[in-house]
N, C-alpha and C positions, 0 to 999 in steps of 0.2 A: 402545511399548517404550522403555526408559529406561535406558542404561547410563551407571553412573560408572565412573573411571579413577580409583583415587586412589594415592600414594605418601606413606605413613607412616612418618616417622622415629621410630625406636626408639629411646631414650635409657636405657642404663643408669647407674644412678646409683649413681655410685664410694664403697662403704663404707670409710670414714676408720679409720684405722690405728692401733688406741693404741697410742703408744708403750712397747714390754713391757720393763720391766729386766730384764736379762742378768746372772749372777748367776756369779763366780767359784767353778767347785767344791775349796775352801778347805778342804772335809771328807775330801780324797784323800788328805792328807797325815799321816791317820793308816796309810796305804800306807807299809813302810818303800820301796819302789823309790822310789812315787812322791816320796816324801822328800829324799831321797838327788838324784834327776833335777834336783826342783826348786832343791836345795843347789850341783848342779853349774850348771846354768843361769844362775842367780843371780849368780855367783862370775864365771863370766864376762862377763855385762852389766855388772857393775859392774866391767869390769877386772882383775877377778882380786886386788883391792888387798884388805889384809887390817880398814884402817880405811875407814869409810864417809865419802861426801860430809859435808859439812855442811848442805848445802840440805835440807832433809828433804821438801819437796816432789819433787824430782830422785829419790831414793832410794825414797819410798813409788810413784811411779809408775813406777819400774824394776821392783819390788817386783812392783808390779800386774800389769804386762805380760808378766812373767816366770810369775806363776799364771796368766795366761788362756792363754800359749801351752803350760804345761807342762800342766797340768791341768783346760785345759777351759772350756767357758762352760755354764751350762745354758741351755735356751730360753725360758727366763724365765715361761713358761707354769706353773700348778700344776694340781695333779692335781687332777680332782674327785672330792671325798670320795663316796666310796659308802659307804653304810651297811650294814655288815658287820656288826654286834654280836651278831646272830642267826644267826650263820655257826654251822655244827657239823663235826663230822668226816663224819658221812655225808651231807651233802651237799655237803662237799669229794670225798668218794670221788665220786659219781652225776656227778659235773660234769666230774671227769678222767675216767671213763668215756666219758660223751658226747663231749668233747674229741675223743681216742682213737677214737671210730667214727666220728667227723669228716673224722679223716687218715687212716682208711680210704676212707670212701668218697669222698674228694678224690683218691686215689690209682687207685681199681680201682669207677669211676664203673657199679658196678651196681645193678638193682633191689631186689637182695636188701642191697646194705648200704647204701642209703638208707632201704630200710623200717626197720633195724635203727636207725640214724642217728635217725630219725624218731622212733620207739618210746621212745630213750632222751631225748630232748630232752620228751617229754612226759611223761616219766617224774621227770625233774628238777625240770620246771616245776612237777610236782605238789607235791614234797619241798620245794622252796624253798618254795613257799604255806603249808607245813604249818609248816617249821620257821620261819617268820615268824610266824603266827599262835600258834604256842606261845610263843616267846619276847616276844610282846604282852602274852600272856595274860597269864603270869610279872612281867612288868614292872607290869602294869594291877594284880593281885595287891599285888603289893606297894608300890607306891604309896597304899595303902589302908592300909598298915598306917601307924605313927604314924614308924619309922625313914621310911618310904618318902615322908612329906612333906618330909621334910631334902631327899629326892632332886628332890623336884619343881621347889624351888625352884633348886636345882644345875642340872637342866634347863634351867629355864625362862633363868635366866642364860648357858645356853650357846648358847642360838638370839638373843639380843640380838647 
């Protein structure tokens, strides 16, 4: 009989960080409050004076720091595109349905409305497959026709 004893060190190994830029939300300020907030702000970092420094370094980075604390940073992450173009109305309707017997049955955790819960999620899944594959067909259609090469090539340049 042959026993070993061993002790194995685990090492996980540390995923490096990219540095994400942070991105001032600069589009607030079509908001009249937020407007206004950021005018007030402003006015007093810089003293309340009615002409500005001369350093315009000095001034764009008062500037700066006065939009990141009034209005925000984003998290510098973006959204990933999901491909929507096939989207309709009634598989918007089926999905807020589903949604909706979701937060029932996370609410009033029963048999009867998780089968319901269930029922509609396969129900959806079916709608989406269909209204995807129509809007294929549609596309593939016309892409065949002689307008629909202009499109391809449009395509083809937008996945570059």
């Amino acid at each position: 009989m042959v026993v070993c004893r061993m002790t194995l060190l685990v090492c996980k190994t540390k995923r490096s960080k990219i540095e994400i830029e942070k991105k001032t939300k600069w589009w607030k300020l079509k908001k009249e409050e937020c407007c206004e907030e950021f005018r007030q702000k402003l006015r007093q970092a810089l003293g309340g004076q009615v002409v500005l420094p001369d350093d315009w370094e000095t001034t764009a980075e008062v500037i700066r720091e006065t939009g990141r604390k009034v209005l925000g940073v984003s998290s510098g992450r973006r959204k990933e595109g999901k491909e929507t173009w096939w989207w309709n109305e009634e598989v918007q309707d089926s999905i807020q349905r589903k949604r909706l017997a979701k937060k029932k049955w996370d609410m009033d955790r029963t048999e009867e409305n998780r089968q319901e819960y269930k029922e509609l999620q396969r129900r959806v899944n079916r709608e989406v497959s269909k209204a995807k594959q129509k809007a294929y067909d549609e596309l593939y259609t016309r892409l065949d026709t002689r307008e629909g090469e202009k499109d391809l090539y449009r395509l083809a340049r937008q996945r570059d």
